[in-house]
Structure formats: structure tokens, C-alpha cells
N, CA and C atoms of all chains as a GROMACS GRO file, in nm:
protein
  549
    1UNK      N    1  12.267  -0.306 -16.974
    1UNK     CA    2  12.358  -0.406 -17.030
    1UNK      C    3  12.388  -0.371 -17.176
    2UNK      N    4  12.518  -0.346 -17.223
    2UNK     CA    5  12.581  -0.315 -17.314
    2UNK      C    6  12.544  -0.456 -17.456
    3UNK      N    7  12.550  -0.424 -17.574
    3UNK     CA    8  12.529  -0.556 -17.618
    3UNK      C    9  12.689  -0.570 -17.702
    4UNK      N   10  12.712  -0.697 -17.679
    4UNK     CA   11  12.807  -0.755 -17.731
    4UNK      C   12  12.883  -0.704 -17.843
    5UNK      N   13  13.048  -0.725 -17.842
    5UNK     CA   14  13.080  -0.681 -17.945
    5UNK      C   15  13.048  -0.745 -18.083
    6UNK      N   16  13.029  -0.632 -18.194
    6UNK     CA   17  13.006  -0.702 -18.317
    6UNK      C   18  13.150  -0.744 -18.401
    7UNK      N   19  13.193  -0.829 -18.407
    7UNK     CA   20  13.308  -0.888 -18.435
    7UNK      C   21  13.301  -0.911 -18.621
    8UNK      N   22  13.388  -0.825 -18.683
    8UNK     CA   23  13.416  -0.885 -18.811
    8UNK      C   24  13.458  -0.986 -18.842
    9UNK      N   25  13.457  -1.114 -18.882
    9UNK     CA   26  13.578  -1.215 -18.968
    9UNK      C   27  13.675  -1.180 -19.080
   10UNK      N   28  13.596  -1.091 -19.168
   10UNK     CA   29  13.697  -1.138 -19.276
   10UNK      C   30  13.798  -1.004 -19.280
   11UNK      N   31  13.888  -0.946 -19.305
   11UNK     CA   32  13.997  -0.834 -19.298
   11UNK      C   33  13.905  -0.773 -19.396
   12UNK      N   34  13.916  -0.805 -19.526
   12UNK     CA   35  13.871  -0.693 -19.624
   12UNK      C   36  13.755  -0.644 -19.593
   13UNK      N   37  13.673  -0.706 -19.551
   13UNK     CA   38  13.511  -0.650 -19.531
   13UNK      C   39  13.563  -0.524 -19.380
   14UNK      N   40  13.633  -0.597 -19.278
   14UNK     CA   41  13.694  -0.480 -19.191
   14UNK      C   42  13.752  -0.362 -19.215
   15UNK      N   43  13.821  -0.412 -19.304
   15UNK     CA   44  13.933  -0.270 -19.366
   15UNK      C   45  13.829  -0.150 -19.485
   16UNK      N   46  13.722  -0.209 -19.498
   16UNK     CA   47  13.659  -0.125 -19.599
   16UNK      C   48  13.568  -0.040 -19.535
   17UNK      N   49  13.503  -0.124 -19.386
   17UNK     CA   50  13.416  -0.037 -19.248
   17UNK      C   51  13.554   0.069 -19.202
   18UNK      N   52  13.631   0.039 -19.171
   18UNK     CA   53  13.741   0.117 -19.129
   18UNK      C   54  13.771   0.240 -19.208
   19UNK      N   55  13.764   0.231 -19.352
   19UNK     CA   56  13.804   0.315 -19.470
   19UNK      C   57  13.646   0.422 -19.437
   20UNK      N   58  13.566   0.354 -19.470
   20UNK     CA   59  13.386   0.459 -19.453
   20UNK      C   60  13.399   0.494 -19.321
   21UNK      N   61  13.434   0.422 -19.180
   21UNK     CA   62  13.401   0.501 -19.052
   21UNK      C   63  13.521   0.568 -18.998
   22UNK      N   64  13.616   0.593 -19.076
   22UNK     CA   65  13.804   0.635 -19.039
   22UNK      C   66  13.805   0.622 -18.913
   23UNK      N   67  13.808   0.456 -18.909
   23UNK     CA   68  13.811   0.444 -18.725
   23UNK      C   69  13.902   0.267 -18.776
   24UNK      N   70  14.038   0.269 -18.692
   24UNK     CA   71  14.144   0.184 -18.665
   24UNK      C   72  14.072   0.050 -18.674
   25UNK      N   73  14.153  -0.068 -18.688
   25UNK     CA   74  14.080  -0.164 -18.678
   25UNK      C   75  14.165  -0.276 -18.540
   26UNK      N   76  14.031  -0.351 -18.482
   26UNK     CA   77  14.142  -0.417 -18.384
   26UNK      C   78  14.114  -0.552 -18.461
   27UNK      N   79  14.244  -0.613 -18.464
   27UNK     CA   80  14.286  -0.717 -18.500
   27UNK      C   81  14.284  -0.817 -18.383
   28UNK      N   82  14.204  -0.940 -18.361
   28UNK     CA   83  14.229  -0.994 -18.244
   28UNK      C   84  14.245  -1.173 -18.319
   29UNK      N   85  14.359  -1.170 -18.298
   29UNK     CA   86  14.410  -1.341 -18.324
   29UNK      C   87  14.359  -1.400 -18.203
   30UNK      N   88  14.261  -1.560 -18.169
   30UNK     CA   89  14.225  -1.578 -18.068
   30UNK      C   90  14.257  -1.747 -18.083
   31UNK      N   91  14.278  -1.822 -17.985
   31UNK     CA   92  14.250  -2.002 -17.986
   31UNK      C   93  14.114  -2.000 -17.944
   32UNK      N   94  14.012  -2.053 -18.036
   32UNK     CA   95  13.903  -2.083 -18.038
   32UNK      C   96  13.926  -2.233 -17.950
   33UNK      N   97  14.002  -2.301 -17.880
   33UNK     CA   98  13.994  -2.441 -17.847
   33UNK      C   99  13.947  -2.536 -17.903
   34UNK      N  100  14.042  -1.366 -17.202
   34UNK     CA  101  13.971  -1.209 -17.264
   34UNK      C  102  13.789  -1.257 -17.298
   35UNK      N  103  13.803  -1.404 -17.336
   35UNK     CA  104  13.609  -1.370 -17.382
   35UNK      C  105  13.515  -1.412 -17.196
   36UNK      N  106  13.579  -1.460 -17.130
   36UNK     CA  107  13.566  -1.433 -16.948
   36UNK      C  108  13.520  -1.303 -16.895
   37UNK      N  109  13.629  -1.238 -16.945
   37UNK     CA  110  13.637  -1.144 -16.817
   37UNK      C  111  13.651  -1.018 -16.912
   38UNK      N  112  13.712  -0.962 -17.010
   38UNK     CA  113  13.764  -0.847 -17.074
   38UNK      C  114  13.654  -0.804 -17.196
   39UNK      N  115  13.629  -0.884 -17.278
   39UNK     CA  116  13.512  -0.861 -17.368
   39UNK      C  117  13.369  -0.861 -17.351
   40UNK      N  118  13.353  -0.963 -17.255
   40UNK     CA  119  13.170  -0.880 -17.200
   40UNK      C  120  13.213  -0.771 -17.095
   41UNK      N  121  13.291  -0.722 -17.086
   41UNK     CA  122  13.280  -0.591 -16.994
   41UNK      C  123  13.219  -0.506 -17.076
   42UNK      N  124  13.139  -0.426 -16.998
   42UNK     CA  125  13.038  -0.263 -17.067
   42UNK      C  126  13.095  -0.209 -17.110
   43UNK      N  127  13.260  -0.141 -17.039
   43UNK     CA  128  13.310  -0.087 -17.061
   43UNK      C  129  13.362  -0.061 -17.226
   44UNK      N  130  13.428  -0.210 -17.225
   44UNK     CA  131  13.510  -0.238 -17.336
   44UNK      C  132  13.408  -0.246 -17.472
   45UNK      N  133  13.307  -0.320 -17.419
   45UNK     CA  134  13.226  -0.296 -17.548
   45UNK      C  135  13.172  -0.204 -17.604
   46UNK      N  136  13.202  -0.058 -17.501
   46UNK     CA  137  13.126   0.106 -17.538
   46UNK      C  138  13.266   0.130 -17.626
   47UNK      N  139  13.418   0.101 -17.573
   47UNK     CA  140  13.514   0.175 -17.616
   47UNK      C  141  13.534   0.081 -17.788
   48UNK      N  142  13.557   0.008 -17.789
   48UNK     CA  143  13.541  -0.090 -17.912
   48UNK      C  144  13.431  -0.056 -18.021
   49UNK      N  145  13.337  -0.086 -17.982
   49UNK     CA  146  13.183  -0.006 -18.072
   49UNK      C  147  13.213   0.111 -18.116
   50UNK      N  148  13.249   0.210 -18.009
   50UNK     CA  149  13.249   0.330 -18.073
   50UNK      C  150  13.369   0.385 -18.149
   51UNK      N  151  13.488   0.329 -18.136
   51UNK     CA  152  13.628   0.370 -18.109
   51UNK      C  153  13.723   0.273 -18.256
   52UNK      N  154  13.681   0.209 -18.267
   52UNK     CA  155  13.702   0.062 -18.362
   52UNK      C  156  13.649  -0.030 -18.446
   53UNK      N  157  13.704  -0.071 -18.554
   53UNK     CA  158  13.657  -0.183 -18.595
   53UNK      C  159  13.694  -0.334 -18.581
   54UNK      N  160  13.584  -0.391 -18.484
   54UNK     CA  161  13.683  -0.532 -18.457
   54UNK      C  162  13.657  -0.621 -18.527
   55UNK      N  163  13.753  -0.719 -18.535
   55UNK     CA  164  13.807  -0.828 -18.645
   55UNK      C  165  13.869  -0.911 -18.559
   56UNK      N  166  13.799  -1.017 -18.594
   56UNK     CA  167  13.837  -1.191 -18.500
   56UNK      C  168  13.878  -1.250 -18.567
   57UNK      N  169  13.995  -1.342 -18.576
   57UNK     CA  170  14.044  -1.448 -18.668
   57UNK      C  171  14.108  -1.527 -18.554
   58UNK      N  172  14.030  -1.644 -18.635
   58UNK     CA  173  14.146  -1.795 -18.510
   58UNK      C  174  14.286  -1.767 -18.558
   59UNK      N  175  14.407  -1.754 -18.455
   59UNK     CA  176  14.498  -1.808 -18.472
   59UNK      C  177  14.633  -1.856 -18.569
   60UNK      N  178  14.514  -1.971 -18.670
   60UNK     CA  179  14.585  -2.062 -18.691
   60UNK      C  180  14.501  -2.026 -18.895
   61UNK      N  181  14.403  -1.914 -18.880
   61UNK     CA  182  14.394  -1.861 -19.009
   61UNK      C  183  14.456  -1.807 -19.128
   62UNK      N  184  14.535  -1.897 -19.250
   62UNK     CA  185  14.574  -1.833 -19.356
   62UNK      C  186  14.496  -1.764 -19.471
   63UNK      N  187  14.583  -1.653 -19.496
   63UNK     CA  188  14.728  -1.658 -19.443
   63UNK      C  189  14.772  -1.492 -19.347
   64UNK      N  190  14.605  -1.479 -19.336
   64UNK     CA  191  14.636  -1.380 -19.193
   64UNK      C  192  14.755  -1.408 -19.094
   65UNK      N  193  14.718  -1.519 -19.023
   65UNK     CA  194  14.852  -1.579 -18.945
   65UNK      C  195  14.949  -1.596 -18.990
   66UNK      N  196  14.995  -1.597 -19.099
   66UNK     CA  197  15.187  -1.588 -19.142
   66UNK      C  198  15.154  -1.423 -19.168
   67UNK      N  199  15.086  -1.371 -19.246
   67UNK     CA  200  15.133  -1.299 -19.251
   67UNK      C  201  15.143  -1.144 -19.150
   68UNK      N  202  15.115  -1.198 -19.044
   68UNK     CA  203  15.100  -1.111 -18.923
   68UNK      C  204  15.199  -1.210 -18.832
   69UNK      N  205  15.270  -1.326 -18.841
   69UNK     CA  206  15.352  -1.338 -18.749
   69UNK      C  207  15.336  -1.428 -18.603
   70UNK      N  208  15.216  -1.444 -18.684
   70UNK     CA  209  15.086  -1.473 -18.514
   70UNK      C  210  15.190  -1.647 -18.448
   71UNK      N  211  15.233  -1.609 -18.326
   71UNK     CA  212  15.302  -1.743 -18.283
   71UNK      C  213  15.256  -1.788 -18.130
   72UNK      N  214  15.162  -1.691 -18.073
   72UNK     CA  215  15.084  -1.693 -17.967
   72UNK      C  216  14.985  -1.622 -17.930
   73UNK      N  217  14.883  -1.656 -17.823
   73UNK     CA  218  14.728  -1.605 -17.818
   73UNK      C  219  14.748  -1.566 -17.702
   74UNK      N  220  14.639  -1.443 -17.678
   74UNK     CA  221  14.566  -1.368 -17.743
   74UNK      C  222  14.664  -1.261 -17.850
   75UNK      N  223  14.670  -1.205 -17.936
   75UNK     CA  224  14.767  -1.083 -18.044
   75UNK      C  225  14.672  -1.010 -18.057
   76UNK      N  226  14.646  -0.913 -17.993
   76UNK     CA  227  14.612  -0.829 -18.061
   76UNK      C  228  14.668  -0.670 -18.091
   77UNK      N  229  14.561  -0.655 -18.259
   77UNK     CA  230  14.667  -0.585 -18.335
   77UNK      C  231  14.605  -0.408 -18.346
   78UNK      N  232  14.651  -0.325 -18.338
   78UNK     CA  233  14.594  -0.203 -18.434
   78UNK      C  234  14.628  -0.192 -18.531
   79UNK      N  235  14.501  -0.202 -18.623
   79UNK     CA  236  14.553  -0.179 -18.794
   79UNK      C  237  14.511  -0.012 -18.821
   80UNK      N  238  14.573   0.043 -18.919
   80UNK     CA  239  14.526   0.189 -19.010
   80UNK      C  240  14.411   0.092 -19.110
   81UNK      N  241  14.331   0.196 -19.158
   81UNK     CA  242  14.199   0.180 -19.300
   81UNK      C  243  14.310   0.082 -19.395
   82UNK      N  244  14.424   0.125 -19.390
   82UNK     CA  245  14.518   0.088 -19.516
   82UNK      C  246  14.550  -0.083 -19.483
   83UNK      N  247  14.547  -0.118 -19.333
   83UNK     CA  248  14.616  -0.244 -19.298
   83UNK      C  249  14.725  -0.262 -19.255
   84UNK      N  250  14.782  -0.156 -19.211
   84UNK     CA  251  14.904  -0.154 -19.166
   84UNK      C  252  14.906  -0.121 -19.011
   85UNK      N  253  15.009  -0.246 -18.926
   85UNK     CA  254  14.993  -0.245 -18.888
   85UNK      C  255  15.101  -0.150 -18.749
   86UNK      N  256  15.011  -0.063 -18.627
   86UNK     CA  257  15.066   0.004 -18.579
   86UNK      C  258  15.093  -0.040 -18.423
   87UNK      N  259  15.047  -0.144 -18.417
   87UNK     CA  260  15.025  -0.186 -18.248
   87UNK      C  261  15.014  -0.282 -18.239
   88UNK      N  262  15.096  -0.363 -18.126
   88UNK     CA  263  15.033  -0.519 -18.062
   88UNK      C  264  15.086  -0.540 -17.934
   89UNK      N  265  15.003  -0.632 -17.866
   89UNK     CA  266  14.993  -0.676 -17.743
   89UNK      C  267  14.982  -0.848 -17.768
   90UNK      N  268  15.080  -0.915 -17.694
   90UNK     CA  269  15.013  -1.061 -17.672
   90UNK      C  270  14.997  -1.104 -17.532
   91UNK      N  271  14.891  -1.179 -17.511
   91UNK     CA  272  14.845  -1.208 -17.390
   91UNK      C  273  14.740  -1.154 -17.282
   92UNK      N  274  14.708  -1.187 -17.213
   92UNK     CA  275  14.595  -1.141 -17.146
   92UNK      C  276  14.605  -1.008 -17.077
   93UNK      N  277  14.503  -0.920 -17.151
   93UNK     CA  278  14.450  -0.778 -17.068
   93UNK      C  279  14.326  -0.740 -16.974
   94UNK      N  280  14.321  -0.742 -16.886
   94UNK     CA  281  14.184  -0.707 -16.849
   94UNK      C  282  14.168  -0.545 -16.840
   95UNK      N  283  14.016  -0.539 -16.840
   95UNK     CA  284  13.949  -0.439 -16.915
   95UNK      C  285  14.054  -0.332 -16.859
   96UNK      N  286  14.054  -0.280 -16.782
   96UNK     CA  287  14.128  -0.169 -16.710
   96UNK      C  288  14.268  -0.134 -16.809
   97UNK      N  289  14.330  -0.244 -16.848
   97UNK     CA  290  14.435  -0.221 -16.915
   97UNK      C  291  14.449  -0.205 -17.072
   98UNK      N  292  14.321  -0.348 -17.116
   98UNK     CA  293  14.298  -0.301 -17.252
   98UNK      C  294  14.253  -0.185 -17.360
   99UNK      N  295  14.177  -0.126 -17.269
   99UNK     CA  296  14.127   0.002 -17.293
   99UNK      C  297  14.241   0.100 -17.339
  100UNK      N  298  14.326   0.162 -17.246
  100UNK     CA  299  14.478   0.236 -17.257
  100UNK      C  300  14.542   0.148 -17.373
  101UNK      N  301  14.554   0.005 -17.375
  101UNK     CA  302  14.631  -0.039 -17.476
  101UNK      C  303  14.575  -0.026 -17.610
  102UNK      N  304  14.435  -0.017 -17.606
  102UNK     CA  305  14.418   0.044 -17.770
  102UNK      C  306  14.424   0.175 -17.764
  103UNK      N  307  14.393   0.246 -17.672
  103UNK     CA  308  14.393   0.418 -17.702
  103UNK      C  309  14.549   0.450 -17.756
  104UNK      N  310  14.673   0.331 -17.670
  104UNK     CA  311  14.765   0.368 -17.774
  104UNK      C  312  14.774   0.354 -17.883
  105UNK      N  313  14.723   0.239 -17.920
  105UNK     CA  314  14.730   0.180 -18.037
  105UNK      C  315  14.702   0.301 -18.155
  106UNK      N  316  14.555   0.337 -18.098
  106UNK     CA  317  14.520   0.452 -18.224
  106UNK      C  318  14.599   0.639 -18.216
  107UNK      N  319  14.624   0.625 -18.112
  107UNK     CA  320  14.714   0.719 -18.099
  107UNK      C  321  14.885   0.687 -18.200
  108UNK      N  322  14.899   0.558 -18.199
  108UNK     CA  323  15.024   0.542 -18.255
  108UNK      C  324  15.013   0.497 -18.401
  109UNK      N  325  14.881   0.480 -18.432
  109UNK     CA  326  14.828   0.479 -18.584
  109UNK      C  327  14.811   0.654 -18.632
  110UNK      N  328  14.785   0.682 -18.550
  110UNK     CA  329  14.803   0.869 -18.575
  110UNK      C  330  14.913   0.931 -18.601
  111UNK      N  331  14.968   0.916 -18.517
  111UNK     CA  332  15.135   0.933 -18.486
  111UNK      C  333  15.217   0.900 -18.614
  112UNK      N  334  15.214   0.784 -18.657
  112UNK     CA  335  15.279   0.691 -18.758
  112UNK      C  336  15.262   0.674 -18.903
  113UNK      N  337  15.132   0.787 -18.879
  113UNK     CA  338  15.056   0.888 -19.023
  113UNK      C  339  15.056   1.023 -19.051
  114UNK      N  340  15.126   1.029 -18.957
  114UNK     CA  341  15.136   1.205 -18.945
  114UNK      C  342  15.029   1.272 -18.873
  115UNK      N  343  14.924   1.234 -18.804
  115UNK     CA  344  14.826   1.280 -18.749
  115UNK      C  345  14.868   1.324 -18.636
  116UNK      N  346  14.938   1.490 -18.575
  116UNK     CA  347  15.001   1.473 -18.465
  116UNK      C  348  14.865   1.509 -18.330
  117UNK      N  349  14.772   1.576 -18.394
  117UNK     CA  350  14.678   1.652 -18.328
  117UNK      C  351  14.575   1.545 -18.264
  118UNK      N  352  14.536   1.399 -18.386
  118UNK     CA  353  14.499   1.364 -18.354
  118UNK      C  354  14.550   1.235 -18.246
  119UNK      N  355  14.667   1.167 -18.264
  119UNK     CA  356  14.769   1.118 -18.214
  119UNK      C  357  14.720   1.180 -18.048
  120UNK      N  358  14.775   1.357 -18.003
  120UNK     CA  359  14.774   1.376 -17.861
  120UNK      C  360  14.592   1.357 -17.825
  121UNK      N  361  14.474   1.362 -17.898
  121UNK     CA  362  14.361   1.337 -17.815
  121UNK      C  363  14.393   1.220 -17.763
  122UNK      N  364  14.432   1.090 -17.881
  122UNK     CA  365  14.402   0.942 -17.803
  122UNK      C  366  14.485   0.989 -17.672
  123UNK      N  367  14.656   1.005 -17.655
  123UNK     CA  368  14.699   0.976 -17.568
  123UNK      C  369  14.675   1.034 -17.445
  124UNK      N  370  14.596   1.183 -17.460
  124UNK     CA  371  14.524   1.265 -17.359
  124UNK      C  372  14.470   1.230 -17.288
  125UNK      N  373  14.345   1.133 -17.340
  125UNK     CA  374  14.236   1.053 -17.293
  125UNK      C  375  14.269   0.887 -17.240
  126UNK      N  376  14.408   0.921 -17.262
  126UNK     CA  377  14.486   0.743 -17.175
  126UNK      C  378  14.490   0.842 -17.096
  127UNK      N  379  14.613   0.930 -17.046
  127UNK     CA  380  14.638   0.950 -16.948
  127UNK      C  381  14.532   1.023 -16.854
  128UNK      N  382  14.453   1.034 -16.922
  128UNK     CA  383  14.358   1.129 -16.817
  128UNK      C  384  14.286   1.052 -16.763
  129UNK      N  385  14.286   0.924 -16.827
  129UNK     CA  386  14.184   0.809 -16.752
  129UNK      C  387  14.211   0.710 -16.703
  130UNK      N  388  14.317   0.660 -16.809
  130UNK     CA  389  14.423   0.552 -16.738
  130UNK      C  390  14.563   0.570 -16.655
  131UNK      N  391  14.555   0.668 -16.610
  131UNK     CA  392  14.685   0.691 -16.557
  131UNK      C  393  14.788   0.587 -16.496
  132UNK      N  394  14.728   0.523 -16.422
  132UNK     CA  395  14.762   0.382 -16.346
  132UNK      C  396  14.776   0.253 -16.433
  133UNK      N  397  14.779   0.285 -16.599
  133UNK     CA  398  14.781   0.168 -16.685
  133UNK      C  399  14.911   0.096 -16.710
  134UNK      N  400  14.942   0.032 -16.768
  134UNK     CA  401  15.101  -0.011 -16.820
  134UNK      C  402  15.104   0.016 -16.919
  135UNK      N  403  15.033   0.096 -17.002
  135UNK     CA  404  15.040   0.172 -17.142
  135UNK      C  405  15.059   0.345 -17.095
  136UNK      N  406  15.062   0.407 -16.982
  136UNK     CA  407  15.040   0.521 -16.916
  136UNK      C  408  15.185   0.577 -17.006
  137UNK      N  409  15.337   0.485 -16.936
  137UNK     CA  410  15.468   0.562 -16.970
  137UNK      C  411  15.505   0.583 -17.102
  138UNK      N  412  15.470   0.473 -17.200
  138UNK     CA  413  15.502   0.472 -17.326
  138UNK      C  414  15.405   0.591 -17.395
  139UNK      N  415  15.261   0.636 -17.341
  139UNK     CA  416  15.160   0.702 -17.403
  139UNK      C  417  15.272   0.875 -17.344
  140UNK      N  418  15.314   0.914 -17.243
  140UNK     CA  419  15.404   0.998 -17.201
  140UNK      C  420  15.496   1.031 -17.292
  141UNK      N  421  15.563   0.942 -17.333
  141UNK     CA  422  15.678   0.958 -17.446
  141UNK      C  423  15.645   0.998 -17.535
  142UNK      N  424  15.519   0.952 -17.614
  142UNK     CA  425  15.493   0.961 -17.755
  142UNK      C  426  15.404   1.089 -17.740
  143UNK      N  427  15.361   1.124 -17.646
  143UNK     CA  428  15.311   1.258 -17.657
  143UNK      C  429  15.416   1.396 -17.662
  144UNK      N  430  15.522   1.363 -17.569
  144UNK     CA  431  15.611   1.464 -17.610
  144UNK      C  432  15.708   1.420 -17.736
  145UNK      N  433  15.713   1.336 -17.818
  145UNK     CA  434  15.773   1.319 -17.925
  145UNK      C  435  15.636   1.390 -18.024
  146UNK      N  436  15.491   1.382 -18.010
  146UNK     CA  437  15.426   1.412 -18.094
  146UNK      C  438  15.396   1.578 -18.081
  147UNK      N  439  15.399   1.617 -17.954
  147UNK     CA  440  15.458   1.792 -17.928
  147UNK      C  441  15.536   1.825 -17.982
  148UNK      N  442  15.662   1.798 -18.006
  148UNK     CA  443  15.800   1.766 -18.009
  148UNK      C  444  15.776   1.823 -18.202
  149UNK      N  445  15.700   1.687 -18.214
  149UNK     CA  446  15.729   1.690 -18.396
  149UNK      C  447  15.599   1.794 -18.424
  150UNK      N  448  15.539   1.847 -18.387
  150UNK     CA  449  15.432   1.934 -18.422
  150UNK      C  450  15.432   2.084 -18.390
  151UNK      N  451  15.566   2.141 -18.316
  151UNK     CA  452  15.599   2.225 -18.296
  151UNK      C  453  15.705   2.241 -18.284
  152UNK      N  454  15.836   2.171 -18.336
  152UNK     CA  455  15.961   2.168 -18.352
  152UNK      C  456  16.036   2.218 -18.248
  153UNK      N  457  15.969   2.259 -18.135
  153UNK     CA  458  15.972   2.290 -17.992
  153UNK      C  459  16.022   2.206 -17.903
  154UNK      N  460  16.151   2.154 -17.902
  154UNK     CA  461  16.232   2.038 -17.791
  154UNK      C  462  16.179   2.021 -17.652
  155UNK      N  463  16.149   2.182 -17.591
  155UNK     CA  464  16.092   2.144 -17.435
  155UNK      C  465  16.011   2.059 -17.415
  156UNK      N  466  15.901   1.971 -17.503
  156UNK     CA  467  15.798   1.898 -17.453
  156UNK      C  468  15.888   1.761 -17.422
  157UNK      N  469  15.993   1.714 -17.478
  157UNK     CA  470  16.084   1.608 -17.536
  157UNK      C  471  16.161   1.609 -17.368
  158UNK      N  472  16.182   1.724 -17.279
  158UNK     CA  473  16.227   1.756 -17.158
  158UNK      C  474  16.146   1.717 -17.092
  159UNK      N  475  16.040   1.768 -17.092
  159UNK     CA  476  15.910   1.756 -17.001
  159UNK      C  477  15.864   1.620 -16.987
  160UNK      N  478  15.856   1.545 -17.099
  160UNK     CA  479  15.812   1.392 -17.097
  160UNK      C  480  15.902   1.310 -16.991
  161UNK      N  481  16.042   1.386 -17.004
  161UNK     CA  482  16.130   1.262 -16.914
  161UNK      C  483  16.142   1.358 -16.768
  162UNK      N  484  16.082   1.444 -16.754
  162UNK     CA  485  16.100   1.473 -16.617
  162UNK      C  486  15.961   1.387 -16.540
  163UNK      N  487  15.837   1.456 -16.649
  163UNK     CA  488  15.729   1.330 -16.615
  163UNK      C  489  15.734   1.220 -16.561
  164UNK      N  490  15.849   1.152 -16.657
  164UNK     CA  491  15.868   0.982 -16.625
  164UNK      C  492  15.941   0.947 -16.547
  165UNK      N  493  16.029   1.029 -16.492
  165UNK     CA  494  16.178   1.043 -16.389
  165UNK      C  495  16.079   1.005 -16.292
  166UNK      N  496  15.971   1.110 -16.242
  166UNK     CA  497  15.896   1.163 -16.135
  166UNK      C  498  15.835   1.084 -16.123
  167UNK      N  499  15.708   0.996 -16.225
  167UNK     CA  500  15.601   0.951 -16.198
  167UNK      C  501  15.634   0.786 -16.220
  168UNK      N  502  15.705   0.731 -16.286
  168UNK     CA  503  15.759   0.562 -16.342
  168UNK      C  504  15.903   0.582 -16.312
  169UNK      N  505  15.967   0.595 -16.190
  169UNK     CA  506  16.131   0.611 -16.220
  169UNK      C  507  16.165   0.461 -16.295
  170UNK      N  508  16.078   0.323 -16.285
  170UNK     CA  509  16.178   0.208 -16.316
  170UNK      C  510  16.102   0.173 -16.442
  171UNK      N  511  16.034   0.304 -16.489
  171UNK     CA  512  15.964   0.242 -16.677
  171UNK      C  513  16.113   0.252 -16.760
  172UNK      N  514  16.112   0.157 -16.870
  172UNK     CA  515  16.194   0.143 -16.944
  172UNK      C  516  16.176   0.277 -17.078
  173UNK      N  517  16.034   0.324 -17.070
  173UNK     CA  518  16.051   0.485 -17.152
  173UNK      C  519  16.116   0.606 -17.091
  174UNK      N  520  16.116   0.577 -16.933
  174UNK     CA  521  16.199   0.667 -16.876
  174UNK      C  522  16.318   0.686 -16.922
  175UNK      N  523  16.341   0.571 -16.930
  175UNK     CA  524  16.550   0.525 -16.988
  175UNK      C  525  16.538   0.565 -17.115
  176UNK      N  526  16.483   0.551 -17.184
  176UNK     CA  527  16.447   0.587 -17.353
  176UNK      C  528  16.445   0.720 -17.368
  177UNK      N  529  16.387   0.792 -17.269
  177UNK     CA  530  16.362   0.930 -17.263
  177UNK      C  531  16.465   1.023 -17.170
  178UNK      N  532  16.575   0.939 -17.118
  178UNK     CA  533  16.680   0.963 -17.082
  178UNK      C  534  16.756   1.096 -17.108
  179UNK      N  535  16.794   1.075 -17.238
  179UNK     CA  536  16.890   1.190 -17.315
  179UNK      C  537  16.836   1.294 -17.326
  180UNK      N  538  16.679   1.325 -17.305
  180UNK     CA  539  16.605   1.451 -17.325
  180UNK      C  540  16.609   1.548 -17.212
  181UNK      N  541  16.702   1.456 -17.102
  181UNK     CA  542  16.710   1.591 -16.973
  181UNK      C  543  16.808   1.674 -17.013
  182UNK      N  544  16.880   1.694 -17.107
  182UNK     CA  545  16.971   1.746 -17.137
  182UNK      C  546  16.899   1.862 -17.259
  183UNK      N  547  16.810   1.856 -17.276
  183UNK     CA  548  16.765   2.003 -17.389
  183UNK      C  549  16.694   2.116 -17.330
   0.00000   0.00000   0.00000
């Protein structure tokens, strides 16, 4: 069993993992309900 | 998608290894204006820079989401000049997803990324005989139309 994705919140803290691991970022807009 | 598409193994090997993911509700400023966001699920491919190269709205399951980010980063390649790296992503759609709904559009952009990386028109031929043959009723077929003629 794979473990869960680790999900960023905030963009900048994403975009700066993205910048150190030169790996794309997925953007996922979601309705939390 | 948090059902059925995100606890898949699959998706969570290709994501982990392949991406950095980033969750925002919706209805978050001013992410949401300024991405446009007017329905769920959106999701986006960003470059390191934030710019954005890809989106999908609405529900994917795993089988499909997978191909839909490999375009994604293929078209973040593409859209940076990365042509070399651009054809691995789309290599590894078609070699795996062949049967995807990201399959015809990943076709095109590979012979446009042949195309621009060897100033060599035949690949730009080849893509739409591909698509003639393999998607006659994809709408990249029609796009890729005018290239039977080089």
C-alpha cells in the first residue's frame, strides 16, 4: 500500500519544492463541501 | 477524485515521484481569481516559475489522469523550449496510455516538438497520418489536417 499523497497548501512553499526538485507542480482546485 | 483517483497506488507513485502537489479549496484568494477557477475539480500544471501550462476540469479517473499530467509536463517542456524533454513525457503517454483521451493531442505535440527540434517537416506528416489512422474523429486530427500536404 502506497502512502498517500503529500499535498502542499500554500503555492509559494510549492513553487520553491518545484524550483529545488525541477519537477512541475499540480495545481488541484477542489470543493472541500 | 479523493474516491476513486487519488488513493489509487498508481497515481500516488506517478504524483510523488513526477510532481509537486498543491491543494487549494476552490473558493481560495486570490489563487481562485487569479487562475480563473469557476468549477471543480481544475486541475492545473504549473512550471517552478508558476506559469501555467495545463488544465483539465472535472472528473478523471486514474487511467486517464495519469496521461493528463504526463501532458501537462510534457507541455510545460514544450512551452519552455525543452524539446527533448517535452518527447520523454509524451513517449511515456503514448507508450502507456495509448487508449487515453490525452493519447491524440500528446501525437500532435510530439510531431510539432520533432518538427521544432529538427526543423525537419516529415514528423508534422507523420503525426497526421498517425491520427488519420489511429483517432479518425479526434479534433487534433483536423488540427493536424494541413500537414498531409508536406
Amino acid at each position: 500500500m502506497t502512502e498517500n499523497i503529500k499535498w502542499e497548501t500554500e503555492i509559494d512553499a510549492a513553487l520553491a519544492l518545484a524550483r529545488v526538485e525541477k519537477k512541475p507542480v499540480l495545481l488541484d482546485f477542489f470543493n472541500p463541501g | 477524485m479523493d474516491a476513486v483517483t487519488y488513493p489509487n497506488d498508481r497515481v500516488i507513485r506517478f504524483i510523488t515521484e513526477n510532481m509537486i502537489p498543491l491543494r487549494v479549496a476552490f473558493d481560495a484568494q486570490p489563487l481562485s481569481a487569479d487562475f480563473n477557477i469557476k468549477w471543480t475539480p481544475a486541475i492545473i500544471t504549473l512550471d517552478p516559475d508558476g506559469n501555467e501550462h495545463h488544465r483539465t476540469v472535472g472528473f478523471l479517473a486514474p487511467e486517464e489522469l495519469i496521461p493528463s499530467l504526463l501532458l501537462g509536463i510534457g507541455k510545460s517542456y514544450f512551452e519552455t523550449d525543452q524539446f527533448d524533454e517535452a518527447l520523454g513525457s509524451l513517449e511515456k503517454l503514448l507508450g502507456e496510455y495509448p487508449e487515453s483521451g490525452s493519447a491524440p493531442e500528446a501525437i500532435y505535440l510530439r510531431g510539432v516538438c520533432r518538427y521544432k527540434s529538427s526543423q525537419n517537416p516529415k514528423p508534422l506528416k507523420a503525426a497526421y497520418e498517425q491520427l488519420a489512422a489511429e483517432y479518425p474523429s479526434s479534433e487534433w486530427t483536423k488540427r493536424a489536417y494541413p500537414y498531409r500536404l508536406l
